[in-house]
C-alpha positions as CSV (number, residue, x, y, z in Angstrom):
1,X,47.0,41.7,61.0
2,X,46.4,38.7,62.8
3,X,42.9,37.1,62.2
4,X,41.8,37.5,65.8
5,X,42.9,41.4,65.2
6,X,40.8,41.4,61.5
7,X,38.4,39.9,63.7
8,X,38.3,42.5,66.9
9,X,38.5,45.5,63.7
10,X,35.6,44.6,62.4
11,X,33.3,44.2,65.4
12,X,34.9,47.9,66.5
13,X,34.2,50.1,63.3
14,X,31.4,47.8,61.3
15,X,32.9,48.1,58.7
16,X,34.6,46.2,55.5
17,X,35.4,48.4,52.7
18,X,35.4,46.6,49.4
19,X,37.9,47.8,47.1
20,X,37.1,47.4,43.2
21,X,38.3,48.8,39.9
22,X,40.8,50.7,41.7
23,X,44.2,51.4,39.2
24,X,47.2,49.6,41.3
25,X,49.0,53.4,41.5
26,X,45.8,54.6,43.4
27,X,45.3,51.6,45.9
28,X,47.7,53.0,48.2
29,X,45.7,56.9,48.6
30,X,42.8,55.2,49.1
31,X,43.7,52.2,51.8
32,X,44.9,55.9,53.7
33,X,42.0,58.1,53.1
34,X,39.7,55.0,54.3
35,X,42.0,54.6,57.1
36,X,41.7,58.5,57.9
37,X,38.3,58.1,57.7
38,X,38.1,55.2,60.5
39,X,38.0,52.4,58.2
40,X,40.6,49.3,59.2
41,X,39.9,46.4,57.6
42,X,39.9,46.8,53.5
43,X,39.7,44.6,50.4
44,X,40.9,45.0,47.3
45,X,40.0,42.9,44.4
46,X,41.1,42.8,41.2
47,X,40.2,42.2,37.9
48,X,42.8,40.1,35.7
49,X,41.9,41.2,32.0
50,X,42.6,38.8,29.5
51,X,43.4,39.2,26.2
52,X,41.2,36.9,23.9
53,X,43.9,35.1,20.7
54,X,43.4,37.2,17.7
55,X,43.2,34.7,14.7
């Protein structure tokens, strides 16, 4: 989508569904059932886990 298109998406459905703590393998289920359910604009965020240096 084009930002004039996020843009028109949102002011249609209202709605911005945030995405969080999702496992990669099940981001792609969701973003459908959301998008059955009416919802077309989506965010997913992630959390980058870093593994402290053991010493």
């Amino acid at each position: 989508m084009i930002k004039h298109q996020v843009i028109h998406a949102i002011e249609e459905t209202g709605i911005i569904a945030i995405v969080r703590g999702t496992k990669p393998e099940e981001v792609i289920p969701v973003a459908r059932a959301l998008y059955d359910g009416g919802v077309r604009v989506l965010e997913v965020t992630w959390q980058h886990v870093r593994l402290s240096a053991q010493y």
